[in-house]
C-alpha positions in Angstrom: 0.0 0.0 0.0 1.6 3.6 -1.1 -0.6 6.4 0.7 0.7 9.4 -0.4 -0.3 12.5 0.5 -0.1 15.3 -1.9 0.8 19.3 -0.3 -2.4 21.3 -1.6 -3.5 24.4 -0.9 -6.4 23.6 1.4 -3.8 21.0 3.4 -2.0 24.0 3.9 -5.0 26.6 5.1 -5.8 23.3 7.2 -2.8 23.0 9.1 -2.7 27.0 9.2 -6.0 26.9 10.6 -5.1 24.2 13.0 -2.2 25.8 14.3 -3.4 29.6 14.7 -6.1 28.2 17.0 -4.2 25.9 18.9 -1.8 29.0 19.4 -4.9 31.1 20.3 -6.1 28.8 23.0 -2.7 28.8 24.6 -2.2 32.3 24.6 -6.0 32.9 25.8 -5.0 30.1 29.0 -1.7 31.8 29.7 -3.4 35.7 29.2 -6.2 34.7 31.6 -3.7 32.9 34.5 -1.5 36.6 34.1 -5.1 37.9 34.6 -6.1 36.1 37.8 -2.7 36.5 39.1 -2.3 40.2 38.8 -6.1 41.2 39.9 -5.3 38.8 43.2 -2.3 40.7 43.6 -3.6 43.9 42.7 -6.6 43.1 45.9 -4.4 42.1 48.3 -2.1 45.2 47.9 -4.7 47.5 47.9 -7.0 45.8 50.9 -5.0 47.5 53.9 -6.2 51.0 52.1 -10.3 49.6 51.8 -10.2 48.0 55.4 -10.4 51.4 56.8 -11.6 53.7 54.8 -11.2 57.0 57.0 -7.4 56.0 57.2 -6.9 58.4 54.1 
């Protein structure tokens, strides 16, 4: 048996396709953990100034 499998354009967009999303899903999952960390950190630094609020 000789499968061969011929480079076409629509291979091409396929595998362009594939890739761009998998590469999209990764940066989305790595964007929202940056996210998460930097709004918890972001709260916590800012907390001692909203516990008391006539501090200021």
């Amino acid at each position: 048996m000789n499968n061969e499998v011929k480079p076409t354009w629509r291979l091409a967009w396929g595998l362009w396709w594939r890739m761009f999303l998998i590469s999209l899903g990764i940066s989305a999952v790595v964007g929202l953990i940056i996210f998460l960390v930097m709004l918890i950190a972001g709260v916590s630094l800012l907390q001692p100034f909203f516990a008391e609020p006539w501090a200021f």
